[in-house]
N, C-alpha and C positions, 0 to 999 in steps of 0.2 A: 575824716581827720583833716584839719587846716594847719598843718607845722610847718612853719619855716624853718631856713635852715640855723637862725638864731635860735632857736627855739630846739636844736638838735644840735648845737653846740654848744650850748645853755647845760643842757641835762647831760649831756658826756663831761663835762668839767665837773656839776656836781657828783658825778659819780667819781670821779679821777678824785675828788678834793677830798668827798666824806662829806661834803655840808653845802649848804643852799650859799651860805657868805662867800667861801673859795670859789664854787661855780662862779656867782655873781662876779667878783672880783677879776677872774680871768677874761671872762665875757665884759669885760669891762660896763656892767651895769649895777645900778643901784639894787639894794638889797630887796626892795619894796617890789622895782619893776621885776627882777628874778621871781620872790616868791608869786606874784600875779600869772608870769609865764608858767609857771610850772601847776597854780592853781587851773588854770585855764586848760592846760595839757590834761590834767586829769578828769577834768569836767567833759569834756569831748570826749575822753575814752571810757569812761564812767565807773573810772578804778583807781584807787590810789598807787603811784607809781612810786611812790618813797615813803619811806618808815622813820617819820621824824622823832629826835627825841636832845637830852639837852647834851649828849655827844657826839651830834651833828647829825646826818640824814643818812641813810642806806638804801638801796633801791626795793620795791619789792621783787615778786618774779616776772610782774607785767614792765617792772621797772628795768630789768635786767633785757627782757628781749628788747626794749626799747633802746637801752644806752648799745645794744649790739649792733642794731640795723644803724644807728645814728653815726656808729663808726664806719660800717659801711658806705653810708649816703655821703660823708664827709671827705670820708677816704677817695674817694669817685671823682666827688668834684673837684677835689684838690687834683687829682689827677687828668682831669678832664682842664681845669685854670691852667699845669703846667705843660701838658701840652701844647694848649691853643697859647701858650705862652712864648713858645719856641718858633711861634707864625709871627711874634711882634717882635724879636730883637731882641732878645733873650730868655732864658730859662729861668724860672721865680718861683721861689717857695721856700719851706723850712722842712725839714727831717729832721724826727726824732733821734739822735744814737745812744745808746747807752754803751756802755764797754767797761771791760775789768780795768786790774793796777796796771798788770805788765801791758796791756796795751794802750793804756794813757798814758807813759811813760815813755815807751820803749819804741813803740809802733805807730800807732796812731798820728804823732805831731806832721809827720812831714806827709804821711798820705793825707792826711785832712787840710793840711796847709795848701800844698798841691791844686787839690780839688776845689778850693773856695779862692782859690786867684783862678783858676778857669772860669766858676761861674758866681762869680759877683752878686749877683741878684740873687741867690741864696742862702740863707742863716740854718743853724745849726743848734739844736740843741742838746749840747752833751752833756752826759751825768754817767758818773766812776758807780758801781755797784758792783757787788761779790756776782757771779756768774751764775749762780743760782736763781737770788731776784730778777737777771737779768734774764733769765730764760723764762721767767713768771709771768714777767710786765710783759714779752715778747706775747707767749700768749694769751694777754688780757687785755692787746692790743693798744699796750699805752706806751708804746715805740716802734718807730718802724725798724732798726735794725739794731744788735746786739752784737758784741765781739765776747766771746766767753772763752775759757777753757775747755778744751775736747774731755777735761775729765764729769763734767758737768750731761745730765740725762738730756736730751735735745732733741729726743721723741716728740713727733708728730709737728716737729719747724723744719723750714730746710734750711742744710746749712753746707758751708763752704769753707775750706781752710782758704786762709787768710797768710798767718806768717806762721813759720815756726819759732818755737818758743822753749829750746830744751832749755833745762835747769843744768848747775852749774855747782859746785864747792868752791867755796874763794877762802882764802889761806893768804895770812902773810906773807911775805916773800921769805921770812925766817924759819918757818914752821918746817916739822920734821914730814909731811907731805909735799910740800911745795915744788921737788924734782918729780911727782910724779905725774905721770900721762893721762892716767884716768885710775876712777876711785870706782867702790862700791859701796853702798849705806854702811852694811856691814862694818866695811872699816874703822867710818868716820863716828859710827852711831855712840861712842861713850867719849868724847871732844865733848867739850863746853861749847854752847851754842851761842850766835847773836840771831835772834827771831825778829820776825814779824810779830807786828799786836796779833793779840786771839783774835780780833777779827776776820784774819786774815785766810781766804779761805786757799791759798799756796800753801802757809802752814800749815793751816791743817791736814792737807794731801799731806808734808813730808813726815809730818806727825805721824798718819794713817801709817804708812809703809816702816816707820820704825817700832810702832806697836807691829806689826805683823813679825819683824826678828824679837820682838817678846822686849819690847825697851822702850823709853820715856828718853827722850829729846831733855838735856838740863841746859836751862837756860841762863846765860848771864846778865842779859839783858835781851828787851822785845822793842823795837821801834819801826816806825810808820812807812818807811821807807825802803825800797832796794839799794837807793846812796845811800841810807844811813847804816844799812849793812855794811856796805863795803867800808865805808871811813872806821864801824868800829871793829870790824877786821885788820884794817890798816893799821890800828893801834894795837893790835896784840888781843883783845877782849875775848876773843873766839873763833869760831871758824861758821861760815854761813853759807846757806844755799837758795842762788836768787836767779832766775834766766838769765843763760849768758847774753843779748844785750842789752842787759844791766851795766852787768860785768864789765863791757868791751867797753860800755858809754862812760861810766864810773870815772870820776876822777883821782879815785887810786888806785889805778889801774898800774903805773908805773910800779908802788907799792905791796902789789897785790898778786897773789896767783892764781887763775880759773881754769878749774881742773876737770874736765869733764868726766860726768857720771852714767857710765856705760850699763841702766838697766832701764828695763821699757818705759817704766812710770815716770823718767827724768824726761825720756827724747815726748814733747808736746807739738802740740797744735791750738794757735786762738783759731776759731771759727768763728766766721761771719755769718747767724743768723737771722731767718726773717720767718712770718708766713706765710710768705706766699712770693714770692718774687715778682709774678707775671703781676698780681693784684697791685703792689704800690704804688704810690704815688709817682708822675715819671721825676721827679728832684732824687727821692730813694734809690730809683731805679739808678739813676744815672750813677750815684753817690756808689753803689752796691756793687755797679759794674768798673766801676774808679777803683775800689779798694781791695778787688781781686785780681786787678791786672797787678805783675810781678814788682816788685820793686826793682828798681836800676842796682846793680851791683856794681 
């Protein structure tokens, strides 16, 4: 086999994209020279590596061990570049993260901020996903690191709590709860709701644990946000449940009551996972060992 490593970062993009043109595209080459590289790759191995058709390319199974090793050879050198990078006057490279709502929101800003005034010569690529896909893409190797919810299965990654993340009930400052100390679902489970969209895979945990007292969540409204919980709480609409720092950041806070909810499924953990820790790239490495040191209180 004669592959460069164009030529293995070539075929891990079309495999990431679904098609010869996104490969192309990322690989920053023309369509013509991709399909020739990729013709060429399978002429050498004497097997077709992709299953083209007119809803873009798939790999075959010769195609799959290839895009696997390709992330390994990649993954290497990148770590082997940022290394020997760290001999010339700084640390270089990019890291994948992916991460849920509450930790783009909540968590995330000031440890990623932090970390990227340390090392300058490093870019980021971040993208918001439910924690599920997040622990998918983790293992199909199409991020180095993942922030999810510990309610999420995370078999066979390892992983690390990061921050805690309990949930919270937020009540108007009027509402006939709002003296009090702490709630249980029970309580609160026949309140009018303000939700997250269905996408959301928080609601649907609280969802989950209010079907388990034999009930449906009524909702008055669903919107995209933990602030937009709280402002249409503030307004009287409902009563909502969003991690408290949501809650504490919320600027109806003054407004607002967050009452904490004293049963297991409330008190959380985001988790920071990966594959492999020892194996990353050393940018991830460093980024991985940044984002489990404590936060300053």
């Amino acid at each position: 086999m004669r592959f460069d490593l164009t030529d293995l970062r070539l075929f891990e993009h079309i495999v990431e994209t679904g098609s010869i043109t996104g490969g192309a595209a990322r690989t920053h080459m023309t369509l013509a020279s991709a399909s020739q590289r990729v013709l060429g790759m399978e002429a050498d191995l004497g097997t077709p590596l992709l299953l083209r058709s007119r809803l873009g390319a798939q790999p075959t199974e010769a195609g799959r061990t290839l895009a696997h090793h390709a992330r390994l050879v990649l993954q290497q050198m990148e770590r082997l570049r940022g290394e020997l990078g760290e001999y010339g006057g700084g640390l270089r490279g990019h890291v994948r993260l992916s991460c849920n709502s509450s930790a783009m929101t909540e968590h995330l800003p000031e440890a990623l901020g932090a970390f990227l005034a340390q090392h300058p010569q490093i870019s980021v690529d971040l993208e918001e996903q439910g924690s599920s896909d997040i622990v998918d893409a983790l293992r199909a190797g199409l991020c180095d690191i993942g922030i999810v919810s510990d309610v999420v299965d995370v078999e066979g990654l390892q992983h690390f709590v990061f921050r805690r993340d309990d949930l919270v009930l937020v009540v108007p400052r009027g509402h006939a709860l709002a003296r009090r100390r702490r709630v249980v679902l029970a309580e609160v489970v026949d309140c009018r709701f303000v939700g997250l969209a269905e996408s959301s895979p928080l609601q649907d945990h609280v969802a989950l644990h209010a079907r388990r007292l034999g009930k449906r969540l009524a909702y008055r409204v669903r919107v995209r946000s933990f602030e937009a919980v709280c402002r249409m709480v503030e307004q009287g609409i409902g009563v909502g449940i969003v991690p408290k720092a949501a809650a504490d950041r919320s600027p109806s806070l003054p407004r607002i009551r967050a009452i904490p909810i004293t049963e297991a499924w409330a008190a959380r953990h985001l988790l920071a996972c990966v594959r492999d820790a020892d194996a990353l790239p050393l940018p991830a490495r460093r980024m991985l060992q940044h984002l489990l040191t404590p936060a300053p209180q």
